[in-house]
Structures are given as C-alpha cells and as structure tokens.
DOTI-442682 format. One line per field, with one value per residue (C-alpha): residue number from 0; residue in one letter; chain; x, y, z. Coordinates in Angstrom, 2 decimals. Example, Ala and Ser with C-alpha at 12.3 -4.5 7.8 and 13.67 -1.06 7.14 Angstrom:
! DOTI-442682
nr: c(0  1)
rest: c(A  S)
kette: c(A  A)
c1: c(12.30  13.67)
c2: c(-4.50  -1.06)
c3: c(7.80  7.14)
This chain:
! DOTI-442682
nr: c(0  1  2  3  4  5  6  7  8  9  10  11  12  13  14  15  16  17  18  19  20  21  22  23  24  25  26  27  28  29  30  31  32  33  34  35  36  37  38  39  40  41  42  43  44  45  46  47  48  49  50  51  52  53  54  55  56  57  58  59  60  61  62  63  64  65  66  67  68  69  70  71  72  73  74  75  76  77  78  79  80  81  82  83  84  85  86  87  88  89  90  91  92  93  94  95  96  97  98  99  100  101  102  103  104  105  106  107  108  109  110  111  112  113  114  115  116  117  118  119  120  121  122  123  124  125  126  127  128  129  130  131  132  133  134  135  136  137  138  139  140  141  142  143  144  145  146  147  148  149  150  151  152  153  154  155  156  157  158  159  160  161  162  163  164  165  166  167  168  169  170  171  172  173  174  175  176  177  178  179  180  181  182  183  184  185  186  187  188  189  190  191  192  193  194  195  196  197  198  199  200  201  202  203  204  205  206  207  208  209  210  211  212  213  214  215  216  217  218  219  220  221  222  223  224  225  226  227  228  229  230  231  232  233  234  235  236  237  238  239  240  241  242  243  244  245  246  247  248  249  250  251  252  253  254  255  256  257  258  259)
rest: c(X  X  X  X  X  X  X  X  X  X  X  X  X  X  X  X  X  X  X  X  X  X  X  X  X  X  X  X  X  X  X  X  X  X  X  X  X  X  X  X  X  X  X  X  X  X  X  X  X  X  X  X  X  X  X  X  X  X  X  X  X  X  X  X  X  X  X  X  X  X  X  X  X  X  X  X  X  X  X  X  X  X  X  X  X  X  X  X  X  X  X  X  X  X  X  X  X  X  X  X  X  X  X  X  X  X  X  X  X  X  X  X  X  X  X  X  X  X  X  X  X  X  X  X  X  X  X  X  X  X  X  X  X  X  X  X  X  X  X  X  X  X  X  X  X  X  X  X  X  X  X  X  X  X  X  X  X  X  X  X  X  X  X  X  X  X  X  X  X  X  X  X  X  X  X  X  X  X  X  X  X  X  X  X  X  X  X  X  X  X  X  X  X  X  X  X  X  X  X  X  X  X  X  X  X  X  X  X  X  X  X  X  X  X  X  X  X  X  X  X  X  X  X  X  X  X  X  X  X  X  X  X  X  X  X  X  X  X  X  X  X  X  X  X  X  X  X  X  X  X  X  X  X  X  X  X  X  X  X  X)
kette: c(A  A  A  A  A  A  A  A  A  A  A  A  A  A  A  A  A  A  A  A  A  A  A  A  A  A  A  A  A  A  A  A  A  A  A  A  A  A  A  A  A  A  A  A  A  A  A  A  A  A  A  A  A  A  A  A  A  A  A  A  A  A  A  A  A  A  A  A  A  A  A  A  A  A  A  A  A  A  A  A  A  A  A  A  A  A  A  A  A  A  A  A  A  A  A  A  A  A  A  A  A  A  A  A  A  A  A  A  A  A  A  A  A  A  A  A  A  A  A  A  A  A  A  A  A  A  A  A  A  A  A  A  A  A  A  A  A  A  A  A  A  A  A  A  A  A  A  A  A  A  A  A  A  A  A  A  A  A  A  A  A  A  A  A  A  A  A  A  A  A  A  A  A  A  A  A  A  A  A  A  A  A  A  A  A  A  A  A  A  A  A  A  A  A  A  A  A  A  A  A  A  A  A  A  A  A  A  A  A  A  A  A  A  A  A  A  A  A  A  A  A  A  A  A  A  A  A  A  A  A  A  A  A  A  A  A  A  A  A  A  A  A  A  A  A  A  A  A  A  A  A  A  A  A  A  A  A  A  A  A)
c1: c(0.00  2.53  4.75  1.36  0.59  4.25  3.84  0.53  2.05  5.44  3.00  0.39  3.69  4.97  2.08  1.59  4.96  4.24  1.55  3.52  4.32  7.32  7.77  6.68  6.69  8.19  7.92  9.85  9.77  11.86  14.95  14.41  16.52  18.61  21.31  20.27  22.38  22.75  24.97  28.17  28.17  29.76  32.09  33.53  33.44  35.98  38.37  38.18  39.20  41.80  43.43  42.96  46.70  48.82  51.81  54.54  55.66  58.97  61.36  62.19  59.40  59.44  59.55  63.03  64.67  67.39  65.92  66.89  70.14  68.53  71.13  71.55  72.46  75.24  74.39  75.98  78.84  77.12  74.34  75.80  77.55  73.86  72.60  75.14  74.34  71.18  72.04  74.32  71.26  69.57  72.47  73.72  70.75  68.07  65.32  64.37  60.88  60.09  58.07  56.25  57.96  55.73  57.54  58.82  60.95  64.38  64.69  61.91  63.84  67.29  65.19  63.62  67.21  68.32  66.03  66.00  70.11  69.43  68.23  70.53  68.25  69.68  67.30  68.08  66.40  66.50  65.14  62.63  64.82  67.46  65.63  63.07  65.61  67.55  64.54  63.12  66.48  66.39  64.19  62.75  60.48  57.09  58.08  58.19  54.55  55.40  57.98  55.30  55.95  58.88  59.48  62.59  64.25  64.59  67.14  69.22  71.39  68.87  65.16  63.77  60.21  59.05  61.31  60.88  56.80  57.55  59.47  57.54  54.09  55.00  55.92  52.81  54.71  55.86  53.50  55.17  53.76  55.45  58.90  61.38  62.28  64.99  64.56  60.43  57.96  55.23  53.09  52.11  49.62  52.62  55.10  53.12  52.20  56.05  56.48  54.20  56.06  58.42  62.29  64.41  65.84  62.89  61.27  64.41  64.13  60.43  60.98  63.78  61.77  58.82  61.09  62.56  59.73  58.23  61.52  60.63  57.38  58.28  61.05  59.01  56.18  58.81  60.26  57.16  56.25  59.83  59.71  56.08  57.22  60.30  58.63  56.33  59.04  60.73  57.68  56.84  60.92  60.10  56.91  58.87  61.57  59.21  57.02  60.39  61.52  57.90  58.39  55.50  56.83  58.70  56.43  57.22  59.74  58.24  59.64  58.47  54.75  55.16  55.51  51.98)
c2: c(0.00  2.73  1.59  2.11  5.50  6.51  5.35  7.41  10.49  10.41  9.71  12.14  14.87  13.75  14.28  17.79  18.68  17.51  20.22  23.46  25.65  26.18  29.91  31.62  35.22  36.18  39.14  40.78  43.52  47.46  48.09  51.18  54.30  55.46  57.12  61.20  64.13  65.91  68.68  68.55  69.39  72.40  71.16  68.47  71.53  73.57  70.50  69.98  73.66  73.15  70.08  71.61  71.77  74.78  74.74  76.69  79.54  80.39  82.16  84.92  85.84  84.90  88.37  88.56  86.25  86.91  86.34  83.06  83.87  82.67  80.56  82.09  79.92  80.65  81.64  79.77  80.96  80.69  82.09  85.06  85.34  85.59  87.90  89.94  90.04  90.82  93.83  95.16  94.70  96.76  99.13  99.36  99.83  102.29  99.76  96.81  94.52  92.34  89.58  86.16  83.39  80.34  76.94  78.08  75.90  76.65  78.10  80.55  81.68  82.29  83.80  86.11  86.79  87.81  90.35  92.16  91.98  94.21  97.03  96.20  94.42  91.71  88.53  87.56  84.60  84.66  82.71  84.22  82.87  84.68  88.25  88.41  89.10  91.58  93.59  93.43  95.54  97.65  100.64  98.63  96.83  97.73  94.66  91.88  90.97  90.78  87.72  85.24  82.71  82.17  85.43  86.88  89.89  92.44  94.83  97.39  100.73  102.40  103.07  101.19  100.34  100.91  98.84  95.45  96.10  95.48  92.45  90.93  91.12  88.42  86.05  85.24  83.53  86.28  88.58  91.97  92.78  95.67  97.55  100.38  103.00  105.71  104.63  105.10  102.17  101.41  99.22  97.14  100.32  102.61  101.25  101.52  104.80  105.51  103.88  106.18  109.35  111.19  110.67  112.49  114.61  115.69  116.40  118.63  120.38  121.11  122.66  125.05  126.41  127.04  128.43  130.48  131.98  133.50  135.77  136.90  137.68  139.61  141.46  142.47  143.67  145.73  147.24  148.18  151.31  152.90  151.83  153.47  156.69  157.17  157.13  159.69  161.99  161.35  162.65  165.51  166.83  166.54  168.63  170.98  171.20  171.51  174.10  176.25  175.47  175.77  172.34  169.49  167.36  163.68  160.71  158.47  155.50  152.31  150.84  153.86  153.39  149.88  150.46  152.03)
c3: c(0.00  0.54  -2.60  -4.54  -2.37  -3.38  -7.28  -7.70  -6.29  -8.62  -11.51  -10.90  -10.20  -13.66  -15.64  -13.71  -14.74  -18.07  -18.48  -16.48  -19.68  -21.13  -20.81  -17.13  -16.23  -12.85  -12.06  -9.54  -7.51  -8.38  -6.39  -4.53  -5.28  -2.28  -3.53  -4.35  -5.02  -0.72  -0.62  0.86  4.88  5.62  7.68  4.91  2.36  5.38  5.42  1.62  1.26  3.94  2.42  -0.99  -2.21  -3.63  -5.33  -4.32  -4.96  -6.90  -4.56  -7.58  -9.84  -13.50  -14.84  -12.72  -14.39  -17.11  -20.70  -21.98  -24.95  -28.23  -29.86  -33.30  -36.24  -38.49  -42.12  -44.75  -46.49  -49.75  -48.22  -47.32  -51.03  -52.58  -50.13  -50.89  -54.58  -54.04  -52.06  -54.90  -58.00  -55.31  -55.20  -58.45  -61.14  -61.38  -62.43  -61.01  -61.44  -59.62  -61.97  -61.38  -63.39  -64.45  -66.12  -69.64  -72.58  -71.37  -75.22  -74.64  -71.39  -73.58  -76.58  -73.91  -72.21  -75.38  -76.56  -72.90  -72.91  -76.23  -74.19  -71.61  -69.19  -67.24  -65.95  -62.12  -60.39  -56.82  -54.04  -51.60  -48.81  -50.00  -51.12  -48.02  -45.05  -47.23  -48.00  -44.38  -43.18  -45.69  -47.59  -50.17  -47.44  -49.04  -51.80  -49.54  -50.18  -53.81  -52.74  -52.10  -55.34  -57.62  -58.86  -61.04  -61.04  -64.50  -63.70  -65.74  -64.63  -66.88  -66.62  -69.63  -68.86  -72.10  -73.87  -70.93  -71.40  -75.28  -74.69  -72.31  -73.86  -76.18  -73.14  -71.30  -68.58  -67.06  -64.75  -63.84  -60.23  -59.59  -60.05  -58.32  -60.38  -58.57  -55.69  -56.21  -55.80  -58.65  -59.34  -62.74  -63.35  -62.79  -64.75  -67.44  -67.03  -66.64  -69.90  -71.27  -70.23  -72.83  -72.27  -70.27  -73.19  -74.32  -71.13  -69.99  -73.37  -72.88  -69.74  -70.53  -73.26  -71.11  -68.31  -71.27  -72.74  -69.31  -69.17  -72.84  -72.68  -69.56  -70.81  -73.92  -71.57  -69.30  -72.52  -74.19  -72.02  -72.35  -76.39  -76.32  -74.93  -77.11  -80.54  -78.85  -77.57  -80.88  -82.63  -80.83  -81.44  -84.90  -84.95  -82.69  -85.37  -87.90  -86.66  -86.48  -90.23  -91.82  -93.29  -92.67  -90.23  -91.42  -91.32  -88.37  -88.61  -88.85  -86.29  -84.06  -85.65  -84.83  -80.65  -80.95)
C-alpha cells in the first residue's frame, strides 16, 4: 500500500509537470533608489578647502629672471655670397621689377634673355629665402609681399620700362607685379604709365623752353612802355623842329609806328 501510495504520487507529479508551460513570467519587484544628489556638509566643504593643495611659490618671480640667450644659427657661407648680390642689383641699377615666373621651354627663357640683354636688361632669379631678409632691413620693405611665389628679377642701370613692357608682352609667362624706379615704388599700373612718359631729353628740353619763354614775354612787356614813350618823344621833337623850319613834319619811322 505505501509503494502504490508513493507510485501514484510520482506519476500524478509527472504528468503535472508535463503540463507546467514552457515559458513563465516572474515578475519581480523594483529596487528602490537610495542614492540622491545631498549637498556637501559644511564642515567636509571647510576640510576639503583646507586640504585643498597649492603649489609653491617660486622664490624669484618669472619676470626677474634673465631672458633666456637665443642661440643664433650661423648663415651659410654661400648664403651670405647671394645675399650679398642681391644687395648690390639693389644698389647698383636704377630699375628693377620684380616679376612672377611660371615653367617656360628653357629656349623661350634664352630667346627672352636675349632680346632684354638688347636694351641692356639683365634677368636675375632669386630665391625668396634669399631676397626676403635683405629687404626686411632695408628701404625697399614695401616689396616683400610681392615675394610670395617664384618670382625673377629684371634689372638694368637704366630706366627702360618701355622697352621690358615690349618684350615681355610676347611672353605670357611672365607677370610683372610691380617695379622700383629711382629709388620710387610702382606698381604694374605705374610702370606703365612711366612707360608712357616722354624721355628724359625731351622732357628737360620742354621745360627750358617754357622756363625760357616766361623771361621773354616779360622782358618784352617791361620794354614796351619805355619803347612806347620814345617814338612819342621822338615825334613831338620833330613837330617841334618843324614848326620852327615851316616844313611838314617827317612821317614816323616804322619801327616807331610799330611800338603804338
């Protein structure tokens, strides 16, 4: 009897677990939430700012202190050799634009060297490492910004603008951006309008005509009044003389009947 009891309750458990379902939904309780923001107790906030720490001090203020020596580094040699050079094309010619050089055929570059050496206009290509920090000490500082790509250099001991404008209008690849004429800066605007201007010759001949003719016209205008009252005196001594002879008086001279 209790083997059966204990067989009917293991088979009557095993077909009730043979019936549970497979998926079950527990569901459980939410954690409370215990942890909230609290401000800081005034007396943890006095120790923090106690124990806060500070870094000391230096014992001689930084403004005190000696300037560190930069430790300059030595030019080149050859370095200083084109530097140099530059400052004498500065030095020694009267014209000298600055131009922005774009790739050429190395025979369009000699073709174009050769008709500028006609008019005595040498070609100079320089490096803006080289032409920057001998500009920057010197007077021609306004053309640094013109020194910002590979430029060249037209120079000559003369001022011929007009004649480097004719030459290089048939080469494209080079932009003029600006000159120095005597010691004057110009632009592309100005050199062309320098170009335009008559030459020296001629302009010194113009004005020592003009400055001549002023004197003239002034010394005719101071003489006319003392010509004027000659030929009248003149004429009156004739009447005078002829009134005492009886015979009419003698025409004028024509120079006399000229002054009038």
């Amino acid at each position: 009897a209790p083997a059966a009891k204990m067989a009917a309750r293991s088979g009557g458990a095993a077909w009730r677990r043979g019936w549970l379902p497979a998926l079950q939904f527990v569901r459980r309780g939410s954690k409370a939430v215990t942890r909230h923001w609290k401000a800081m107790h005034f007396q943890r906030q006095k120790l923090m700012a106690v124990t806060e720490y500070l870094a000391p001090r230096p014992a001689v203020p930084p403004r005190c202190l000696a300037p560190r020596k930069e430790t300059l580094e030595e030019d080149d040699g050859y370095v200083r050799l084109l530097r140099r050079q530059v400052e004498e094309v500065f030095r020694d010619n009267r014209m000298i634009a600055i131009c922005q050089y774009n790739s050429m055929p190395d025979e369009d570059v000699v073709l174009m060297r050769h008709y500028l050496r006609k008019h005595n206009i040498e070609v100079k290509f320089v490096l803006n490492e080289i032409v920057r920090p001998v500009l920057s000490q010197s007077k021609y500082k306004n053309l640094l910004p013109l020194f910002v790509a590979r430029n060249i250099l037209l120079v000559s001991p003369e001022t011929k603008a007009k004649e480097m404008l004719r030459v290089l209008k048939g080469v494209p690849q080079i932009n003029l951006l600006g000159a120095c004429i005597d010691d004057t800066i110009l632009s592309r605007q100005g050199v062309e309008n320098f170009a335009k201007l008559p030459s020296l010759e001629a302009s010194q001949g113009q004005t020592a005509g003009a400055l001549a003719l002023l004197p003239s016209q002034t010394s005719s205008l101071l003489q006319r009044g003392s010509a004027h009252l000659t030929a009248l005196l003149d004429q009156h001594i004739r009447r005078l003389q002829a009134g005492e002879t009886g015979s009419p008086a003698e025409p004028a001279p024509a120079q006399s009947l000229g002054a009038h």
